[in-house]
C-alpha positions as CSV (number, residue, x, y, z in Angstrom):
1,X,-15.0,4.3,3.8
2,X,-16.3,1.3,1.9
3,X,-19.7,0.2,2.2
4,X,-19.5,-3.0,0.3
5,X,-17.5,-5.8,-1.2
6,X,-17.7,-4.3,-4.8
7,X,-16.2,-0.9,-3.6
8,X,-13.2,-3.6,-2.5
9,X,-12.5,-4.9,-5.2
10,X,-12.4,-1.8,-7.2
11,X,-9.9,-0.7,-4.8
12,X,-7.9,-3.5,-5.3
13,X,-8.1,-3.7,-8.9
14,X,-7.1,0.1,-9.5
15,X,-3.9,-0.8,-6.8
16,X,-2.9,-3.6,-8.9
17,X,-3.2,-1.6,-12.1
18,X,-1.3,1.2,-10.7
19,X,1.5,-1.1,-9.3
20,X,1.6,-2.6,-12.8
21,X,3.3,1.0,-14.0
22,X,5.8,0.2,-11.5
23,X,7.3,-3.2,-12.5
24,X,10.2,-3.2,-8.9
25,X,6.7,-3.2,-7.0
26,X,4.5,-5.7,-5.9
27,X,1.0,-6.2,-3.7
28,X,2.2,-8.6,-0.9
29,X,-0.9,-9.2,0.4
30,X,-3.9,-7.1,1.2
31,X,-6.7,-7.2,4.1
32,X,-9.9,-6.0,4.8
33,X,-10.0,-4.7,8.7
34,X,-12.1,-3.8,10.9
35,X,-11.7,-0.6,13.3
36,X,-10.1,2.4,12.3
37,X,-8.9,1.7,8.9
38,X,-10.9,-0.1,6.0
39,X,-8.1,-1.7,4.6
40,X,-4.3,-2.8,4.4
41,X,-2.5,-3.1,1.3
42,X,1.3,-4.5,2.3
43,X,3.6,-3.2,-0.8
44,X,7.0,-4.1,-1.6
45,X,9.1,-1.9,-3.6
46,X,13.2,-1.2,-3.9
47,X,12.8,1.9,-2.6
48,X,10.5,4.7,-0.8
49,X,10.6,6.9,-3.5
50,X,8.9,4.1,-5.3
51,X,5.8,4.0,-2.3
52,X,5.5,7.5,-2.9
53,X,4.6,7.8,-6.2
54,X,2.5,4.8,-5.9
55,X,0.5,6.6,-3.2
56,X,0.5,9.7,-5.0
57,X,-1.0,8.4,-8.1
58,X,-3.6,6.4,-6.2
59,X,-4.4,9.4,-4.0
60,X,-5.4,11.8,-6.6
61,X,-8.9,11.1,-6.9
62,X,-9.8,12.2,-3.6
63,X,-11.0,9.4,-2.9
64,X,-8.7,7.6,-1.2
65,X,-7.0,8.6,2.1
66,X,-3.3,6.7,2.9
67,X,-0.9,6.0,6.2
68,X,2.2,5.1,4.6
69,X,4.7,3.2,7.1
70,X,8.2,2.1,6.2
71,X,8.9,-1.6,7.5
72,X,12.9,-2.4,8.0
73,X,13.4,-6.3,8.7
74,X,14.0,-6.8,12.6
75,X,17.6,-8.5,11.9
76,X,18.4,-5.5,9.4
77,X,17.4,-2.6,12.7
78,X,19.1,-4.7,15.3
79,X,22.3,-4.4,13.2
80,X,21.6,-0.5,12.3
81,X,21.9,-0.1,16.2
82,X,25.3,-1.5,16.7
């Protein structure tokens, strides 16, 4: 998607400006990957709601394509099972 470091880190500075609108979310950590997918940015917000306008707003350039996955602590779905 990317073809160099540059490109990255204007990705990462327009993700940290948009999560700066949304003062309950935060970048955890981001990587650069190699395979299928350029990049992983690991948010943390109170809520998916939350995610989803994040993603929204960074996806409306067209620019940027997202795979948004919910993450539930393993302790938290063990004790959703009982």
């Amino acid at each position: 998607m990317f073809s160099s470091s540059l490109s990255f880190l204007l990705l990462m500075s327009h993700c940290l400006v948009c999560i700066t609108k949304y003062p309950r979310a935060k970048v955890v950590h981001q990587y650069a990957l190699l395979g299928r997918y350029d990049f992983l940015t690991i948010l943390e917000a109170p809520d998916n709601e939350t995610v989803a306008k994040i993603m929204v707003e960074l996806g409306s350039r067209g620019t940027l394509e997202t795979t948004t996955l919910a993450a539930i602590e393993i302790d938290d779905f063990l004790n959703a099972l009982k």
